[in-house]
PyMOL Python script that loads the backbone (N, CA, C, O; Angstrom):
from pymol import cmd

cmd.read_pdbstr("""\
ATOM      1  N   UNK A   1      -2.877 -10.981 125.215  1.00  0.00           N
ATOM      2  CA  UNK A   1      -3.835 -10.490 124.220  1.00  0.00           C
ATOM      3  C   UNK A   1      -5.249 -10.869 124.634  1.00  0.00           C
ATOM      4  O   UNK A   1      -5.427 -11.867 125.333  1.00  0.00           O
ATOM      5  N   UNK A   2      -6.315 -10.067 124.205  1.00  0.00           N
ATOM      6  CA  UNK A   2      -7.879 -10.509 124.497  1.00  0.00           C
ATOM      7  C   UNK A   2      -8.053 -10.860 123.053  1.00  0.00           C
ATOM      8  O   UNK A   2      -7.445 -10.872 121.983  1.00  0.00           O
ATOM      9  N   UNK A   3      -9.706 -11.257 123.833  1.00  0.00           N
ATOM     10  CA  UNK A   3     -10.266 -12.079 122.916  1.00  0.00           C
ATOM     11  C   UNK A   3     -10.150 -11.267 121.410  1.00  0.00           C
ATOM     12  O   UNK A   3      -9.696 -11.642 120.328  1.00  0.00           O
ATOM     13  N   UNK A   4     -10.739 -10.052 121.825  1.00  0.00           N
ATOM     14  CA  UNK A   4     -10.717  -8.743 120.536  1.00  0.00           C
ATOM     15  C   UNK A   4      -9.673  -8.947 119.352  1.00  0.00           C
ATOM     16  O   UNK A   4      -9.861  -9.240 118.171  1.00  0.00           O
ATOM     17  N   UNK A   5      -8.479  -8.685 120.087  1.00  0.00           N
ATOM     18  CA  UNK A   5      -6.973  -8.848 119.935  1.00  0.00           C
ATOM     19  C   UNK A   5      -6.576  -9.817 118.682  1.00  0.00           C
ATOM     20  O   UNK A   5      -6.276  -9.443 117.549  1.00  0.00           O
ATOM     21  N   UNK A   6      -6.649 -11.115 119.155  1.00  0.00           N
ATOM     22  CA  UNK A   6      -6.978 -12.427 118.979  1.00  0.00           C
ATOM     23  C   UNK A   6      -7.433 -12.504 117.399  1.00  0.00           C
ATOM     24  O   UNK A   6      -6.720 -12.670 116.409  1.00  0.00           O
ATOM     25  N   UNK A   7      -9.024 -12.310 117.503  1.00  0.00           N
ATOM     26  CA  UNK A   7      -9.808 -12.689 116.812  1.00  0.00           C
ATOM     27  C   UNK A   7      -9.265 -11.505 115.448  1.00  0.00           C
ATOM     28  O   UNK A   7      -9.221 -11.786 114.250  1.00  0.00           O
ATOM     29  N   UNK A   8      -8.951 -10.362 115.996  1.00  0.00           N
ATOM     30  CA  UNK A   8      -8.638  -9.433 114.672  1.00  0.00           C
ATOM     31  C   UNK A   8      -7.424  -9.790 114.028  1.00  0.00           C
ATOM     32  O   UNK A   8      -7.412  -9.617 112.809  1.00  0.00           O
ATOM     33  N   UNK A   9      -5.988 -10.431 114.771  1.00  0.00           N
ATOM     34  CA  UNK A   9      -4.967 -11.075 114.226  1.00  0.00           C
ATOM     35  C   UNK A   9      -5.255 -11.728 113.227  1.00  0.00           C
ATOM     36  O   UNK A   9      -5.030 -11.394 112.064  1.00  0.00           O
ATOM     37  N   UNK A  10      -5.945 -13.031 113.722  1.00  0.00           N
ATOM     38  CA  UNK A  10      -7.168 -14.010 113.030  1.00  0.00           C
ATOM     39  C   UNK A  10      -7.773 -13.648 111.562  1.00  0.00           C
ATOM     40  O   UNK A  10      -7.623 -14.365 110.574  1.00  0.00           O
ATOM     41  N   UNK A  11      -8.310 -12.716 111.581  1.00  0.00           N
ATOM     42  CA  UNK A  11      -9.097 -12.377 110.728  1.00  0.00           C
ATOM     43  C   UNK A  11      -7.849 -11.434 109.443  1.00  0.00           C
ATOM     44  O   UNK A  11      -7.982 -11.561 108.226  1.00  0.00           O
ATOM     45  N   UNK A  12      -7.055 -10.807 109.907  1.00  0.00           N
ATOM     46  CA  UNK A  12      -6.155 -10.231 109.346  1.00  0.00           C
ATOM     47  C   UNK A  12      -5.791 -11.050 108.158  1.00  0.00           C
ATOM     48  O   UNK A  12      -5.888 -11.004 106.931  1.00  0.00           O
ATOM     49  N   UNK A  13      -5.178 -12.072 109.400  1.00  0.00           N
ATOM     50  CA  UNK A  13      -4.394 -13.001 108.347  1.00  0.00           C
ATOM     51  C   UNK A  13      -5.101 -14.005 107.194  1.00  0.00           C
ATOM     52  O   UNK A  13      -4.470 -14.751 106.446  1.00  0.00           O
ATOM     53  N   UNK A  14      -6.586 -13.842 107.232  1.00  0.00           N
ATOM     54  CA  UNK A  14      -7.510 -14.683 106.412  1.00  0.00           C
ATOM     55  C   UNK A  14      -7.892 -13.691 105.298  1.00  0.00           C
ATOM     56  O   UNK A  14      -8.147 -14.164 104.190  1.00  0.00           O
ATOM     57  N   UNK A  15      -7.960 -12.273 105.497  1.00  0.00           N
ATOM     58  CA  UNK A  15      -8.853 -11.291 104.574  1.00  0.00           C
ATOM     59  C   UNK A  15      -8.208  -9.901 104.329  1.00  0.00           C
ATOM     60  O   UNK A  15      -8.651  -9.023 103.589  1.00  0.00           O
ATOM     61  N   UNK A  16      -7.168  -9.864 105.027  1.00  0.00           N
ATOM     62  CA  UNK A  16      -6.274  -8.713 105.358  1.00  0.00           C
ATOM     63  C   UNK A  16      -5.615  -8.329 103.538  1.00  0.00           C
ATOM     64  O   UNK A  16      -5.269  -7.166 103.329  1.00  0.00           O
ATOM     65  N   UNK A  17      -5.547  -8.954 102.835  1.00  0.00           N
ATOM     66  CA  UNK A  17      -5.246  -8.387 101.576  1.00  0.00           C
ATOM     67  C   UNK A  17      -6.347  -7.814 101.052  1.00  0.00           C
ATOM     68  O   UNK A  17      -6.393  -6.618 100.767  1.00  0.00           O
ATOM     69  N   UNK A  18      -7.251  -8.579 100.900  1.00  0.00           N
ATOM     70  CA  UNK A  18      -8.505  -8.096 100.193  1.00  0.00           C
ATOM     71  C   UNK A  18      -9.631  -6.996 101.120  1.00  0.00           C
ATOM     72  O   UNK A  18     -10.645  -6.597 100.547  1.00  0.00           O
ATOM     73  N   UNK A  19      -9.332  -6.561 102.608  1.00  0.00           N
ATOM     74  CA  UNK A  19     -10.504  -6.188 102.983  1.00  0.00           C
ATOM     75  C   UNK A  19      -9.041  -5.264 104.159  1.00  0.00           C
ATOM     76  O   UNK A  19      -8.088  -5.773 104.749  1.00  0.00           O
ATOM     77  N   UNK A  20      -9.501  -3.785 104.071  1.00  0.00           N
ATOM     78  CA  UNK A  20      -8.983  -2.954 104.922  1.00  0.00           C
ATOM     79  C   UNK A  20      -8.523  -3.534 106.326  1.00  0.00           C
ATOM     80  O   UNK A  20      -8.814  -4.712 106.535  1.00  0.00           O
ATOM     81  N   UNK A  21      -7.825  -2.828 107.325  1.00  0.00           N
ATOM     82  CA  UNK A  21      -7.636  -3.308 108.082  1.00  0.00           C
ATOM     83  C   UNK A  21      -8.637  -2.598 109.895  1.00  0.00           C
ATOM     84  O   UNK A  21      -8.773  -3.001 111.050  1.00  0.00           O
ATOM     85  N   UNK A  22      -9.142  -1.205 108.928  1.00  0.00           N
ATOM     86  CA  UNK A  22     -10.344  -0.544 109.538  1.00  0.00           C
ATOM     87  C   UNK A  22     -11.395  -1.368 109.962  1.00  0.00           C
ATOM     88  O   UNK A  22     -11.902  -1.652 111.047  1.00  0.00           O
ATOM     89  N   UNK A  23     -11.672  -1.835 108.141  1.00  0.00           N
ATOM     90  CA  UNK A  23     -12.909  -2.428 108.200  1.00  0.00           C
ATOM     91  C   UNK A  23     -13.142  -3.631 109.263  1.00  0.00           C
ATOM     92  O   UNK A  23     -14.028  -3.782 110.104  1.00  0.00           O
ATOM     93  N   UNK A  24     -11.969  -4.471 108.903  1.00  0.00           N
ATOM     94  CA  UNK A  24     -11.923  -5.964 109.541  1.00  0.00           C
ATOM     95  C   UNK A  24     -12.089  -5.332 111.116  1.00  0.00           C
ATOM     96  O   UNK A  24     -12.917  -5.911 111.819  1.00  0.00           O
ATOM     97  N   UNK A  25     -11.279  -4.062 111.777  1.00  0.00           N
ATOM     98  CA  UNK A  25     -11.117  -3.951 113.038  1.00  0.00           C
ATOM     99  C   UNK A  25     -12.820  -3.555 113.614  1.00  0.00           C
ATOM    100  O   UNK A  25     -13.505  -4.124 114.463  1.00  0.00           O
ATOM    101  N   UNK A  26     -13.080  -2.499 112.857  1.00  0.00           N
ATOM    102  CA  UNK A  26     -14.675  -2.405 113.224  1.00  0.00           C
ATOM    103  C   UNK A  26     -15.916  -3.837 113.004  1.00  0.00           C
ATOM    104  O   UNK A  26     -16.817  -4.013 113.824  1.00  0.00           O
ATOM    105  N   UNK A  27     -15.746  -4.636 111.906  1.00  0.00           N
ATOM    106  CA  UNK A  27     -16.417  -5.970 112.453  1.00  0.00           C
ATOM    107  C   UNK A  27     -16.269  -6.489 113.499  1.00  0.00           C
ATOM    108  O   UNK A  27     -17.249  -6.461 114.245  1.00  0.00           O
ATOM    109  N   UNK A  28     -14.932  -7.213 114.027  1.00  0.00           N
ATOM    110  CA  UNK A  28     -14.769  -7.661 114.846  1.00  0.00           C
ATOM    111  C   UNK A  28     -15.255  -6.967 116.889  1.00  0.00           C
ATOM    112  O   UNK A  28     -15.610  -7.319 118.014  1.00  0.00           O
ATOM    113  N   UNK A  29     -14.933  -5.992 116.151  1.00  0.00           N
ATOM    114  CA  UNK A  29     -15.736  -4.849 117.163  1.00  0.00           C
ATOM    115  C   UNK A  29     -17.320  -5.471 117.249  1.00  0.00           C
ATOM    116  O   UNK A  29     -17.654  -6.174 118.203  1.00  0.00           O
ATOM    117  N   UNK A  30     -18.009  -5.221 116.437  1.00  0.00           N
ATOM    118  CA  UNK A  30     -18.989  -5.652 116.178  1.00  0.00           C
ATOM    119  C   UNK A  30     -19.541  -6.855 116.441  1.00  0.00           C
ATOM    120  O   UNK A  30     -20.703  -6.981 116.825  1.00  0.00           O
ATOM    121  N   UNK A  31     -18.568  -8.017 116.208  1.00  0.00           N
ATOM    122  CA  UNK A  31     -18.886  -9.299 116.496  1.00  0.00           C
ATOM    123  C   UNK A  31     -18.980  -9.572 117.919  1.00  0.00           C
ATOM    124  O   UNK A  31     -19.781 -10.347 118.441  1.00  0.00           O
ATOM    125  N   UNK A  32     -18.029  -8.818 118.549  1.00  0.00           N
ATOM    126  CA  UNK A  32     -17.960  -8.917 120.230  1.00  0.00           C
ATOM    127  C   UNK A  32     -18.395  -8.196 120.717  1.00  0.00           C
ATOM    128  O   UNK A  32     -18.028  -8.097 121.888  1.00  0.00           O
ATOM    129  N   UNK A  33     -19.271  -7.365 120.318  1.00  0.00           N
ATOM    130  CA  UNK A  33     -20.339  -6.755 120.822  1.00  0.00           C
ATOM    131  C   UNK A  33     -21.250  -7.258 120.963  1.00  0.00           C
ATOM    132  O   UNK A  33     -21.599  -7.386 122.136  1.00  0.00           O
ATOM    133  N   UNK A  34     -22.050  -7.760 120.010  1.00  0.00           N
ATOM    134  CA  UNK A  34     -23.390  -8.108 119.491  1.00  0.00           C
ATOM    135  C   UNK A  34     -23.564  -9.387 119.054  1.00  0.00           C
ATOM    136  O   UNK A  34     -24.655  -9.452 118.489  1.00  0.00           O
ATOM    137  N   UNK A  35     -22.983 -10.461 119.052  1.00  0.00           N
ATOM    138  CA  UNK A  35     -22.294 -11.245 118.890  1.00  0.00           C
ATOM    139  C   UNK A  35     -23.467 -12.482 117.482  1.00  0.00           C
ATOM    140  O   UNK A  35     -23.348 -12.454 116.257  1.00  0.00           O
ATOM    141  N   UNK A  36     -24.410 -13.339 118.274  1.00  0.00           N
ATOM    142  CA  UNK A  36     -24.986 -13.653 117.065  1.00  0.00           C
ATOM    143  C   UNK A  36     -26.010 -12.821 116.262  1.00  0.00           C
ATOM    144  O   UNK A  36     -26.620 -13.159 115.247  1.00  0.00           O
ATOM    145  N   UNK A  37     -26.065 -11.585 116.986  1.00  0.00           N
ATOM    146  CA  UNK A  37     -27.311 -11.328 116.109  1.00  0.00           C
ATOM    147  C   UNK A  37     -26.310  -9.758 115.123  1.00  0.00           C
ATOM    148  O   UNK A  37     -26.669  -8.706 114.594  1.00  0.00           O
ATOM    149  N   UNK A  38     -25.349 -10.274 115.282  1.00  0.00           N
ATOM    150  CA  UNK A  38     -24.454  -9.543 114.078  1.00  0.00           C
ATOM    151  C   UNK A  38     -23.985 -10.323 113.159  1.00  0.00           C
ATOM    152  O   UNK A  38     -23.679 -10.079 111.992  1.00  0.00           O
ATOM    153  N   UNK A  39     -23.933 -11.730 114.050  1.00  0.00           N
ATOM    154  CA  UNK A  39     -23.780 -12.599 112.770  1.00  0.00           C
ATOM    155  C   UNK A  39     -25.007 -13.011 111.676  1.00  0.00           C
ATOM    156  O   UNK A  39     -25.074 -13.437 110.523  1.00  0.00           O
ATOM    157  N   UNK A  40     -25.871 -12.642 112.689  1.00  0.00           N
ATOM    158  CA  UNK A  40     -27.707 -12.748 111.986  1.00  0.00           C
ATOM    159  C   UNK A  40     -27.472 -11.948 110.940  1.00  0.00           C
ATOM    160  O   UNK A  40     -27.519 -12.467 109.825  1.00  0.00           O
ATOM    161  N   UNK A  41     -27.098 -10.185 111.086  1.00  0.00           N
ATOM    162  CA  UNK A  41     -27.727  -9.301 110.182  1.00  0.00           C
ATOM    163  C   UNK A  41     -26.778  -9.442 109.252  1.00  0.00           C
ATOM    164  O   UNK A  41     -27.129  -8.875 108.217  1.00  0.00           O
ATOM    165  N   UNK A  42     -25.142 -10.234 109.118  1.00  0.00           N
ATOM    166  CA  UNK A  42     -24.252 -10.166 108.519  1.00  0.00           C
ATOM    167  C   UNK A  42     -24.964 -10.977 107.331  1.00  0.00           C
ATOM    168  O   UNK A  42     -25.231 -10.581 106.196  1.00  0.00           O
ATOM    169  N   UNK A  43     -25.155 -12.017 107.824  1.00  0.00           N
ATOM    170  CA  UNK A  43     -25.937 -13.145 106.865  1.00  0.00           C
ATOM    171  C   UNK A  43     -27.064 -12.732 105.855  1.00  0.00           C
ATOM    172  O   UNK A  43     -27.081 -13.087 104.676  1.00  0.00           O
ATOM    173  N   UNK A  44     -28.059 -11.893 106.497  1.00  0.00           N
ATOM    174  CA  UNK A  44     -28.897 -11.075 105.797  1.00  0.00           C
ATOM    175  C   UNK A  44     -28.324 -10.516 104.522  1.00  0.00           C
ATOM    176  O   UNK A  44     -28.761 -10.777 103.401  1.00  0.00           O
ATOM    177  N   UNK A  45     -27.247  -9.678 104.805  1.00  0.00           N
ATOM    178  CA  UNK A  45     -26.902  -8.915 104.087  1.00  0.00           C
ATOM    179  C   UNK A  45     -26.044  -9.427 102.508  1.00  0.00           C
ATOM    180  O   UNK A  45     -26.067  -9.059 101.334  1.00  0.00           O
ATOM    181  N   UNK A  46     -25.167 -10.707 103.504  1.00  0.00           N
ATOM    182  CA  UNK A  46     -24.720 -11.175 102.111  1.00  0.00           C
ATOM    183  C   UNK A  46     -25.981 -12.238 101.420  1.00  0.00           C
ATOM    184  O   UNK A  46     -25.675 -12.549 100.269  1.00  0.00           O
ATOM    185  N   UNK A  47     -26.876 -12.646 101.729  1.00  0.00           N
ATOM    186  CA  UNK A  47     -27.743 -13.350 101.129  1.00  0.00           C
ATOM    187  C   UNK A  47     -28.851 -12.193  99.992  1.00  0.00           C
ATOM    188  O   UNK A  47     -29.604 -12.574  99.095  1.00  0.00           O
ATOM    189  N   UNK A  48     -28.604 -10.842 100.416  1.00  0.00           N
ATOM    190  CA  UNK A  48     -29.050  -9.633  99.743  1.00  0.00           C
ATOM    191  C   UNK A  48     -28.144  -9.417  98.104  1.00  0.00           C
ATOM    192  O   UNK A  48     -28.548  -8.981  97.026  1.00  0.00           O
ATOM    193  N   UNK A  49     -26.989  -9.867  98.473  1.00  0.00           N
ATOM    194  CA  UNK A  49     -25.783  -9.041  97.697  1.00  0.00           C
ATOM    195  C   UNK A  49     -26.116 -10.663  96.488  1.00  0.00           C
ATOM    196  O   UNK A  49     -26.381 -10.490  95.299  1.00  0.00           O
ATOM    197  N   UNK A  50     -26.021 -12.121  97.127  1.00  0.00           N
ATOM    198  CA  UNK A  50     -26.437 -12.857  96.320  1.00  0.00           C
ATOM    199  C   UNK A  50     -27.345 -12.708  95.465  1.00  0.00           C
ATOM    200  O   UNK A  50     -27.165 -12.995  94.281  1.00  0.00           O
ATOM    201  N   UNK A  51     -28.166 -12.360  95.807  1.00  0.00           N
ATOM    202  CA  UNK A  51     -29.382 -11.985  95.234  1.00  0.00           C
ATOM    203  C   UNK A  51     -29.362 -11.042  94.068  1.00  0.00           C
ATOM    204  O   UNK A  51     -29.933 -11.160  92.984  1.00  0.00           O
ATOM    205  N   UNK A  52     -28.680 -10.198  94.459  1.00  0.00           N
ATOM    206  CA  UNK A  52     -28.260  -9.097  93.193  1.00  0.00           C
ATOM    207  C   UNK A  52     -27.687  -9.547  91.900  1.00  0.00           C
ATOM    208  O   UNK A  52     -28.074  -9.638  90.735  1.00  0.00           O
ATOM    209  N   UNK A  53     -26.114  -9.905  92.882  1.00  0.00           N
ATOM    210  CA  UNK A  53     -25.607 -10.560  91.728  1.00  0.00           C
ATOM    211  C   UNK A  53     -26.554 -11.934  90.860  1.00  0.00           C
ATOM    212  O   UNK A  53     -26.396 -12.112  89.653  1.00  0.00           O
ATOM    213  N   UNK A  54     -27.309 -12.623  91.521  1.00  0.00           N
ATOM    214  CA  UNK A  54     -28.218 -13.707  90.494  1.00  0.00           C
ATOM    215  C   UNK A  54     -28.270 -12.627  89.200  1.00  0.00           C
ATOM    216  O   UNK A  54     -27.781 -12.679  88.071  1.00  0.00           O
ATOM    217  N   UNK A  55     -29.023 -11.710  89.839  1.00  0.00           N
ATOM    218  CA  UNK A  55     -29.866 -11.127  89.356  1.00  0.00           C
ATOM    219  C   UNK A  55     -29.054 -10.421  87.832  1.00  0.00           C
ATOM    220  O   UNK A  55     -29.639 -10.428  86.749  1.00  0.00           O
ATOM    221  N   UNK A  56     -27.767  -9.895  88.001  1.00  0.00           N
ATOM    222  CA  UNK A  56     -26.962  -9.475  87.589  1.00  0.00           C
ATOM    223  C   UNK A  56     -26.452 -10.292  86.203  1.00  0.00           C
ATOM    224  O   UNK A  56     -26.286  -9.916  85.043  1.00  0.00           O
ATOM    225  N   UNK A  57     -26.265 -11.734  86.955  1.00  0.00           N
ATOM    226  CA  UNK A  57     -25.358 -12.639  85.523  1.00  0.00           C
ATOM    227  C   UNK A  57     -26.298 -13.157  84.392  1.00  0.00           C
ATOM    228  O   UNK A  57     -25.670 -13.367  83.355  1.00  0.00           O
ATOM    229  N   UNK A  58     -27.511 -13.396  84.318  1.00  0.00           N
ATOM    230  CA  UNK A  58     -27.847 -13.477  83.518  1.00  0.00           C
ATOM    231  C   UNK A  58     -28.417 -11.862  82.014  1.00  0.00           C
ATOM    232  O   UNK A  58     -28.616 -11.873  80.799  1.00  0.00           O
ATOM    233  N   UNK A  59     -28.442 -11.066  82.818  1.00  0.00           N
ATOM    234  CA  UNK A  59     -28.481  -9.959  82.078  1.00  0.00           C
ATOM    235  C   UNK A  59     -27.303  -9.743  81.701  1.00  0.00           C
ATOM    236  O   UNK A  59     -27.208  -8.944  80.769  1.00  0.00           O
ATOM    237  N   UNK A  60     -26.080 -10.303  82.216  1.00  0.00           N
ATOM    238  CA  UNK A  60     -24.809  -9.990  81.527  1.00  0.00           C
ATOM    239  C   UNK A  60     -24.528 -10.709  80.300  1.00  0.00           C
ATOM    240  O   UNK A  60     -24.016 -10.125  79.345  1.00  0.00           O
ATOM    241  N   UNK A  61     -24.903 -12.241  80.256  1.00  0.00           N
ATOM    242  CA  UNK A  61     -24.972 -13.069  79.812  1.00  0.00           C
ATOM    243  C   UNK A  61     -26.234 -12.583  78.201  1.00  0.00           C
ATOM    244  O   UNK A  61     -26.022 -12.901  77.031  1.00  0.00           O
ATOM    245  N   UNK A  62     -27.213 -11.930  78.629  1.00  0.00           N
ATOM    246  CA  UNK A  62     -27.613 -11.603  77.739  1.00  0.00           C
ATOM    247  C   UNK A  62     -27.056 -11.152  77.024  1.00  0.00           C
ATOM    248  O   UNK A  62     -26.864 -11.714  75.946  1.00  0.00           O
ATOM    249  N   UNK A  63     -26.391  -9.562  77.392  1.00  0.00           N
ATOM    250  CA  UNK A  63     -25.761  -8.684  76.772  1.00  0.00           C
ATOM    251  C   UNK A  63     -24.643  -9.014  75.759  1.00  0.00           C
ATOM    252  O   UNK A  63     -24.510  -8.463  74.666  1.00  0.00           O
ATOM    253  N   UNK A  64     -23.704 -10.175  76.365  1.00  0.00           N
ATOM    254  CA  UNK A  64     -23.203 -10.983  75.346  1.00  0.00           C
ATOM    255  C   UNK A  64     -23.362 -11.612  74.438  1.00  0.00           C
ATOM    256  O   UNK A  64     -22.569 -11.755  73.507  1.00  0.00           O
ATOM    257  N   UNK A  65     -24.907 -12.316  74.619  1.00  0.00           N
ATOM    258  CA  UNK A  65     -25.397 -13.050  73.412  1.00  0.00           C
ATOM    259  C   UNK A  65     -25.411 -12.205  72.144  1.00  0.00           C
ATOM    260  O   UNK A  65     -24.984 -12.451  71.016  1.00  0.00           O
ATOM    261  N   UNK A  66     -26.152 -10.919  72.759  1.00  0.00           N
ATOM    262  CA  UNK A  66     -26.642  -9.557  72.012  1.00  0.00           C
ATOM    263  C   UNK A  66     -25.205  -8.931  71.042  1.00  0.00           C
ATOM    264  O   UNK A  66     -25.264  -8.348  69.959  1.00  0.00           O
ATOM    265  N   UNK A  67     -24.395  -9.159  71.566  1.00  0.00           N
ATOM    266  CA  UNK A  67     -23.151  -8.805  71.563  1.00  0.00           C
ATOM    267  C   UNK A  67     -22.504  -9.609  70.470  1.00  0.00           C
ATOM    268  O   UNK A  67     -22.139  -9.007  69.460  1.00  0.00           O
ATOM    269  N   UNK A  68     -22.346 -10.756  70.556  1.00  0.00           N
ATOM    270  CA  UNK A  68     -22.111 -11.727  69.735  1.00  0.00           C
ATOM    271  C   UNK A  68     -22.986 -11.888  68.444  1.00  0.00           C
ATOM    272  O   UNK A  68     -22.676 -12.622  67.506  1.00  0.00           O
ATOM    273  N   UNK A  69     -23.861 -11.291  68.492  1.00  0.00           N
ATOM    274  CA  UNK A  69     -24.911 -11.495  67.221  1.00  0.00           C
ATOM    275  C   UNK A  69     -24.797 -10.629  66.321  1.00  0.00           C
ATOM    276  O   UNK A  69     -24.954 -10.807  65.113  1.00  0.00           O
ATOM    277  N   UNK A  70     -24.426  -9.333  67.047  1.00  0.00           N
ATOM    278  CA  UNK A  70     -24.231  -8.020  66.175  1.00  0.00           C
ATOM    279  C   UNK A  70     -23.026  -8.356  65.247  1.00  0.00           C
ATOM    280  O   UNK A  70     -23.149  -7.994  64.076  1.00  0.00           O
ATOM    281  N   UNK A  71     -21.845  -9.015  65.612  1.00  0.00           N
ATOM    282  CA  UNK A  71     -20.692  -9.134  64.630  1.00  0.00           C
ATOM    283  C   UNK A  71     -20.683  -9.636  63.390  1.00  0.00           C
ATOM    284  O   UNK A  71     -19.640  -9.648  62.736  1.00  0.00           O
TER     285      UNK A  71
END
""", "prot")
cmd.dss("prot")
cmd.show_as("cartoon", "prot")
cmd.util.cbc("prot")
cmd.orient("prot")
C-alpha cells in the first residue's frame, strides 16, 4: 500500500461514518498534494465555520428566552 492508500484507510476508520467516503478520498488527495498549505487553508476554513456558529448560539439562545416568555 502507499502512502495515499494508508492515510485514507486511516482516515476511514476515524470519520468514515460521519463523512462520505468520496469526500475523505478527495481530502486526502489533497493533503498529498499540497500538503501544509492545505492544511493552512483547511484551518482557515474551519476557524470561519467557528465563527458562524459563535455567531449563531447566542441568537438561538435568544430566541428561546423570547420563546419562554411568550408562554
Amino acid at each position: 500500500m502507499n502512502q495515499e492508500e494508508i492515510l485514507l484507510t486511516e482516515m476511514l476508520k476515524e470519520v468514515g461514518d460521519s463523512i462520505s467516503e468520496e469526500t475523505v478520498a478527495e481530502k486526502v488527495k489533497q493533503f498529498i498534494k499540497y500538503g501544509n498549505v492545505f492544511l493552512f487553508f483547511e484551518m482557515m476554513s474551519l476557524r470561519k465555520e467557528i465563527e458562524r456558529i459563535k455567531e449563531e448560539i447566542p441568537d438561538a439562545m435568544l430566541m428561546r428566552v423570547r420563546m419562554s416568555e411568550n408562554l
